[in-house]
Backbone as CSV, one residue per row, in Angstrom:
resi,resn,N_x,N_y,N_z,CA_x,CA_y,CA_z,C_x,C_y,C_z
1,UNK,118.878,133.439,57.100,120.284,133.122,57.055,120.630,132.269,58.272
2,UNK,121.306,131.648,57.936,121.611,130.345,59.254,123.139,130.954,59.811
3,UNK,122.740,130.576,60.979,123.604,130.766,62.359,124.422,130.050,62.449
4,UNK,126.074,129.778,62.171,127.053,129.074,62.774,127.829,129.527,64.097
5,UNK,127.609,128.265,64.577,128.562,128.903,66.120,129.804,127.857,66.158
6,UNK,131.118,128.863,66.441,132.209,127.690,66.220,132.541,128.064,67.941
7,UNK,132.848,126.441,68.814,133.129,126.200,70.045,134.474,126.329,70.154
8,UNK,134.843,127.221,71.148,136.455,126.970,71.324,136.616,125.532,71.549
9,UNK,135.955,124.880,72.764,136.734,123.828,72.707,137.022,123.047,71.567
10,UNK,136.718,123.293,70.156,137.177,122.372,69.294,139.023,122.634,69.017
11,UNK,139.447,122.885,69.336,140.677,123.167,69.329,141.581,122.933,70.231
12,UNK,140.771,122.373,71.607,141.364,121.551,72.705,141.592,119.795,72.043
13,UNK,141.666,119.757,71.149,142.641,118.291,70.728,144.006,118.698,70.760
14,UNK,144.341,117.685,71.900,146.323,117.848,71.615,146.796,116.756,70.531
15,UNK,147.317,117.076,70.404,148.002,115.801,68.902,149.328,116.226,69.171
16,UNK,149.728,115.984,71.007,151.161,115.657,71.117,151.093,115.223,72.526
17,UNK,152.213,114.525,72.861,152.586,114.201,74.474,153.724,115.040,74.695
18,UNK,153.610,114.832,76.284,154.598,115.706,77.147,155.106,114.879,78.373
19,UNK,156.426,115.155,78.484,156.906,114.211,79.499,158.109,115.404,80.083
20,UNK,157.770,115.278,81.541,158.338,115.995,82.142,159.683,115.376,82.984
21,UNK,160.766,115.882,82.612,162.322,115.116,83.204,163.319,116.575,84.434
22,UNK,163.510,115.401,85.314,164.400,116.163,86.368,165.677,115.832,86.428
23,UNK,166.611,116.818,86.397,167.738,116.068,86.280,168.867,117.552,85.949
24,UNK,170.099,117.041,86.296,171.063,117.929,86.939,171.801,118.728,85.604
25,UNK,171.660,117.837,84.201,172.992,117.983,83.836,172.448,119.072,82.735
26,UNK,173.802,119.251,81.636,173.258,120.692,80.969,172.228,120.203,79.605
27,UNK,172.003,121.228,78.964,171.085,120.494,77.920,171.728,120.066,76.594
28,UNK,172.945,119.767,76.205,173.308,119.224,75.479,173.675,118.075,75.867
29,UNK,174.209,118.088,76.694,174.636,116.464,77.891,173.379,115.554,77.789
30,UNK,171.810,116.198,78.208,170.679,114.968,78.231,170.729,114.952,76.708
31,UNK,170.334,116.060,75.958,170.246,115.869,74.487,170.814,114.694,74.047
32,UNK,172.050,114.458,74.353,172.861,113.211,73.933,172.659,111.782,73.891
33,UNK,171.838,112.010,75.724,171.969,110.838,76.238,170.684,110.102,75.826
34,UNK,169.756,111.294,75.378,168.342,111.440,74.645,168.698,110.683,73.498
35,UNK,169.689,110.917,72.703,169.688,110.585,71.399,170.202,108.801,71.545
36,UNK,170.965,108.560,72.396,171.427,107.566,72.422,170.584,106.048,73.017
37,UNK,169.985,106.709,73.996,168.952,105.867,74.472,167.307,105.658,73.981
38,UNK,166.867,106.933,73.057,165.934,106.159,72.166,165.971,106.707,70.917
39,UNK,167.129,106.440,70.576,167.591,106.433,68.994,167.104,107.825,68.521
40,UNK,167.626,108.867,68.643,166.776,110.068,68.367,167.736,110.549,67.329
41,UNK,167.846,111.632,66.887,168.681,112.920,66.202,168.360,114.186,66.452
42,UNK,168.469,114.416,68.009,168.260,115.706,68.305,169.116,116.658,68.189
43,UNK,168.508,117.769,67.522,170.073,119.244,67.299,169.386,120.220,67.405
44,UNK,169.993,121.054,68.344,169.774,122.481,68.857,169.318,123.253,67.985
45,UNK,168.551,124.024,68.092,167.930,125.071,67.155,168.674,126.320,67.300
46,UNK,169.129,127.158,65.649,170.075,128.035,66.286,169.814,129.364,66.995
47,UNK,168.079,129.331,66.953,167.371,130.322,67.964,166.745,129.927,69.218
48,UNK,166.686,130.201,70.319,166.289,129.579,71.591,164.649,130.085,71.713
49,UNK,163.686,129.532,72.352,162.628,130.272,72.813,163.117,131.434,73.630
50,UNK,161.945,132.376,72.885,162.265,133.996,73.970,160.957,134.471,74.409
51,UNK,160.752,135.100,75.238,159.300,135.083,76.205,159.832,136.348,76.936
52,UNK,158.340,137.016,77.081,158.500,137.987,78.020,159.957,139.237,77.567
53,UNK,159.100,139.733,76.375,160.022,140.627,75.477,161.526,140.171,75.817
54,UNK,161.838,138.745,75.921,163.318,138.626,75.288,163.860,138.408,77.220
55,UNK,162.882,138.925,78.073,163.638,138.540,79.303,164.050,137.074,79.876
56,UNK,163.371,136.095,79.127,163.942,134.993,79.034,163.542,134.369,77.987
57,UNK,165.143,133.104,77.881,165.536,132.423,77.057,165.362,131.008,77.419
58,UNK,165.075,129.951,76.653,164.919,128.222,76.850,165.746,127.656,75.607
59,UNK,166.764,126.790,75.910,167.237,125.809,74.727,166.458,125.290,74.089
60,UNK,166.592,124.863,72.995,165.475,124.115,72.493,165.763,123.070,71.317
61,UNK,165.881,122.253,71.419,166.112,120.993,70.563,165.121,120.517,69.433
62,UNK,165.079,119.743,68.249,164.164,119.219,67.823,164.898,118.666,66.825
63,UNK,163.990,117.656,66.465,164.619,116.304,65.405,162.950,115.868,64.576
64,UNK,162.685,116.034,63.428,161.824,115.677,62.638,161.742,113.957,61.986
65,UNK,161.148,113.280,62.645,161.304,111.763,62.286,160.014,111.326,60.874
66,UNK,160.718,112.087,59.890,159.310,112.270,58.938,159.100,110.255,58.958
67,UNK,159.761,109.534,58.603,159.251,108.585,57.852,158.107,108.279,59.080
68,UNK,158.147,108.716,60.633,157.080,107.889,61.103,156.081,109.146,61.907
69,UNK,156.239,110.263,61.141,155.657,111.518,61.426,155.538,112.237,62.530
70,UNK,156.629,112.134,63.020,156.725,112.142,64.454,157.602,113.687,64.717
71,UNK,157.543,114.707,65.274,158.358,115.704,65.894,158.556,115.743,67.285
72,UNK,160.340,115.341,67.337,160.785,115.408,68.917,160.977,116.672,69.245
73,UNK,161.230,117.450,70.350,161.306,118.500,70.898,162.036,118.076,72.880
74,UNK,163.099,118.745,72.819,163.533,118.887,74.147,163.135,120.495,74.642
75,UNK,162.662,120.956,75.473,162.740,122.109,75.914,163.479,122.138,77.253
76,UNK,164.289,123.227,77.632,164.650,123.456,78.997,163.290,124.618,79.579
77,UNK,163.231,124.149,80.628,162.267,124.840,81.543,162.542,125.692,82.427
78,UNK,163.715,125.942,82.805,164.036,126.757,83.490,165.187,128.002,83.173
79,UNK,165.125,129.069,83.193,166.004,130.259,82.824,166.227,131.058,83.651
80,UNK,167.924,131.430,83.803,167.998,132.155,85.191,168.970,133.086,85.026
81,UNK,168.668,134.493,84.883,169.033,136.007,84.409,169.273,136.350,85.706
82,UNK,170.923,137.238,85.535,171.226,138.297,86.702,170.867,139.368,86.034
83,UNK,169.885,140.415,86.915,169.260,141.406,86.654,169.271,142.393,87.983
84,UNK,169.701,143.571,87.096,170.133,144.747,88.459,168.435,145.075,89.002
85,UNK,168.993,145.262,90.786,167.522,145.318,91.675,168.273,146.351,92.801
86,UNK,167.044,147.588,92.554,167.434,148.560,93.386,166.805,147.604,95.028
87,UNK,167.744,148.426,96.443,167.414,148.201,97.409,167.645,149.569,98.070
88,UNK,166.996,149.384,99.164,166.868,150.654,100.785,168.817,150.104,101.350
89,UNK,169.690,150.707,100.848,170.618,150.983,101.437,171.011,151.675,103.499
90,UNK,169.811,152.375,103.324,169.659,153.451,104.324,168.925,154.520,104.345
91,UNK,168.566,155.246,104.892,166.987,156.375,105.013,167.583,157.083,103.948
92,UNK,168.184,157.547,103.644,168.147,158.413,102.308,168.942,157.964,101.135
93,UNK,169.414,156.984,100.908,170.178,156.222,99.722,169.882,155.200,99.171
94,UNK,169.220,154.772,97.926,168.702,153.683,97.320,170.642,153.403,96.694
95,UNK,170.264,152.262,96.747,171.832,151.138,95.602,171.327,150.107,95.267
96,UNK,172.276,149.399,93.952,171.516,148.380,93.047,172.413,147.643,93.415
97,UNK,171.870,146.092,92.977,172.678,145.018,93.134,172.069,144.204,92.328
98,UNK,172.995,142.919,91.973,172.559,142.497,90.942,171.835,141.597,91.986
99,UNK,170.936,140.609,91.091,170.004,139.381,91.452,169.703,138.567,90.657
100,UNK,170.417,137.154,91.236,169.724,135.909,89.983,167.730,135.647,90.156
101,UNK,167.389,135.869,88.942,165.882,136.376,88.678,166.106,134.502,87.997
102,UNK,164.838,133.836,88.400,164.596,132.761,87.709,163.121,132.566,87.261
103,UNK,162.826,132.387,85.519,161.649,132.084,85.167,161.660,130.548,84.180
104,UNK,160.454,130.692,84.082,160.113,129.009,84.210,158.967,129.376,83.052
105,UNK,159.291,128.128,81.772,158.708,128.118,80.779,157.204,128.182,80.632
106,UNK,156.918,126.728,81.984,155.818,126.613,82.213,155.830,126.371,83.599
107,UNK,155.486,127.631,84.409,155.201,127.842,85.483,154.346,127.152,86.502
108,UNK,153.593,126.604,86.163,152.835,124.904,87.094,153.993,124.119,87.599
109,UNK,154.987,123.937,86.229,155.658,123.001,87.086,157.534,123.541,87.045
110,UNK,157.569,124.315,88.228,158.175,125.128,88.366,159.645,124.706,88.448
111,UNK,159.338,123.229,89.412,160.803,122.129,89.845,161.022,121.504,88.561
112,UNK,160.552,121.219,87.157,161.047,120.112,86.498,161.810,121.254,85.125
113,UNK,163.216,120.520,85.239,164.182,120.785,84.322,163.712,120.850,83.034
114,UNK,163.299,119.690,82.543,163.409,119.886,80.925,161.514,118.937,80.747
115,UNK,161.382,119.444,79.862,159.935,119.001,78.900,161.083,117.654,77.566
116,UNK,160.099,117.107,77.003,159.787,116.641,76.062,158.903,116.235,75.369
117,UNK,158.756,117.070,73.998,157.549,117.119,73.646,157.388,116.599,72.587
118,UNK,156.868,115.611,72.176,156.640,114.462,70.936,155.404,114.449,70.376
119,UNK,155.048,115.573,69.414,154.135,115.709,68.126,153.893,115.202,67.240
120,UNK,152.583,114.569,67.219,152.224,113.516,66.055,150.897,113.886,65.060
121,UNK,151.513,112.999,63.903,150.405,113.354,62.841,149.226,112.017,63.101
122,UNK,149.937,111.001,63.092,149.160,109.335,63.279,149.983,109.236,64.919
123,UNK,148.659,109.037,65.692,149.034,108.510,66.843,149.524,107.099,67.532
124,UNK,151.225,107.029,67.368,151.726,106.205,67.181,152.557,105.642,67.958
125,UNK,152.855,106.625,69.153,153.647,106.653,70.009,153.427,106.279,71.451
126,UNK,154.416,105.312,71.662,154.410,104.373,72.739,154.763,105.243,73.975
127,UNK,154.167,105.826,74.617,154.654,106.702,76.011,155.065,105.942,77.044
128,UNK,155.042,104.603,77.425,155.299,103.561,78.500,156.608,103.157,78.092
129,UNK,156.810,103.069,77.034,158.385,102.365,76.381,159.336,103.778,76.560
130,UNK,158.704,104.872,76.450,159.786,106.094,76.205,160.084,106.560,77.761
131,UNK,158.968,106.067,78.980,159.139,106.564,79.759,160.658,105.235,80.672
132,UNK,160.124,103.877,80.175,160.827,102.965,80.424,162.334,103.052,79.974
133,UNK,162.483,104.151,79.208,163.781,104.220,78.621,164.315,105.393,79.045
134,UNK,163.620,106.169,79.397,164.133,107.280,80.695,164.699,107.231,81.589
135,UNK,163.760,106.092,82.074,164.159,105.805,83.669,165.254,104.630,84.012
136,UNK,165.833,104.299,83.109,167.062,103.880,82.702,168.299,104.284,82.346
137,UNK,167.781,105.676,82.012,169.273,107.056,82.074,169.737,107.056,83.325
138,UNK,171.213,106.781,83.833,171.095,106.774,85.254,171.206,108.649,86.087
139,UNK,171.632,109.331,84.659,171.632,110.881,85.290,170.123,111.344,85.300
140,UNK,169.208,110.967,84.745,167.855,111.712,85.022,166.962,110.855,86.400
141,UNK,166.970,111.968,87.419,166.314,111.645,89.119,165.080,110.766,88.506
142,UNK,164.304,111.726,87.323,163.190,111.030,87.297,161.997,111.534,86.117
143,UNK,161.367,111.010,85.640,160.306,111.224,84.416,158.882,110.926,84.604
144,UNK,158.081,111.632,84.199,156.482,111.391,83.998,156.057,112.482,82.871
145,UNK,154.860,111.771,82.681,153.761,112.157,81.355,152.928,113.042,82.292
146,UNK,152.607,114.197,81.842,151.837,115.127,81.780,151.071,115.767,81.042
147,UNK,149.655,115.973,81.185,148.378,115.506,80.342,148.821,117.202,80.535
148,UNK,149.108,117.723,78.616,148.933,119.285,78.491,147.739,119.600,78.247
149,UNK,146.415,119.223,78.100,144.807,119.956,78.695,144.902,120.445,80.125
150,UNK,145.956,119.816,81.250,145.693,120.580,82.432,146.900,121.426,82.689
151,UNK,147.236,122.120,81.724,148.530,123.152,81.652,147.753,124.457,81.530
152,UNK,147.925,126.019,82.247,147.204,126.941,82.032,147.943,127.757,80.965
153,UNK,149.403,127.532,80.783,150.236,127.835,80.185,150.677,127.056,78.959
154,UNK,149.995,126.366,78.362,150.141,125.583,77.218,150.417,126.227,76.050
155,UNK,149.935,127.506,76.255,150.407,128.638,74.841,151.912,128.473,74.171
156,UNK,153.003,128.133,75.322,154.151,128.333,75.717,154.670,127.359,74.941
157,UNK,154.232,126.336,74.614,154.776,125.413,73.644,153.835,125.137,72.407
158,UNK,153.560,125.833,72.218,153.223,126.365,70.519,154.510,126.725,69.502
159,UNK,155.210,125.969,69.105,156.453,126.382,68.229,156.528,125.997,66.925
């Protein structure tokens, strides 16, 4: 009987890009400015990503461009929960207080606001033109492509 061995790495093909954006404003505000500057139709999903039994939440956008097989995706990256945290009051009295707790979608890159993630069937997509049209938003500080093979957390955008 013959021996098949299946390699994980066959399943390390990404068949999407990622571009990582910094920038102040809320996520319907870039959503917009997203849509306007490279012709998109992005609309909120009416469930958010939830992680870490529900302790955090990420907006999450997406727009299906079937005729050129393309799936946009905005994610927010950052989520920030007030959550009660006992402290040492004094030698015999613990008291709680609240605390803004902040987690991060994808934890490598801890400073950048929002992802965009552009999934393809035919690899078709111009990443130099999309980044050129970024950096022309005058509210986003700033944009780059980030190669998700060197993400340890790549699970995280599986949607």
């Amino acid at each position: 009987m013959a021996l098949h061995k299946l390699l994980v790495d066959d399943f390390d093909d990404v068949s999407y890009k990622l571009i990582a954006i910094h920038c102040n404003l809320e996520d319907y505000r870039l959503a917009y400015l997203l849509n306007g500057s490279l012709e998109l139709n992005l609309k909120r999903n009416k469930e958010d990503l939830d992680f870490n039994d529900s302790k955090s939440s990420y907006s999450f956008f997406e727009w299906n461009d079937k005729p050129h097989y393309v799936t946009w995706n905005l994610i927010s990256n950052i989520c920030k929960r007030e959550e009660q945290s006992e402290y040492s009051a004094g030698l015999f009295s613990n008291s709680q207080r609240k605390v803004l707790k902040t987690y991060n979608l994808i934890p490598e890159y801890s400073k950048v606001d929002y992802f965009v993630k552009i999934s393809y069937e035919i690899e078709n997509v111009n990443e130099k033109l999309i980044l050129d049209r970024l950096q022309n938003i005058p509210q986003i500080i700033t944009s780059y492509a980030v190669d998700p093979l060197k993400i340890k957390s790549k699970d995280h955008l599986i949607f």
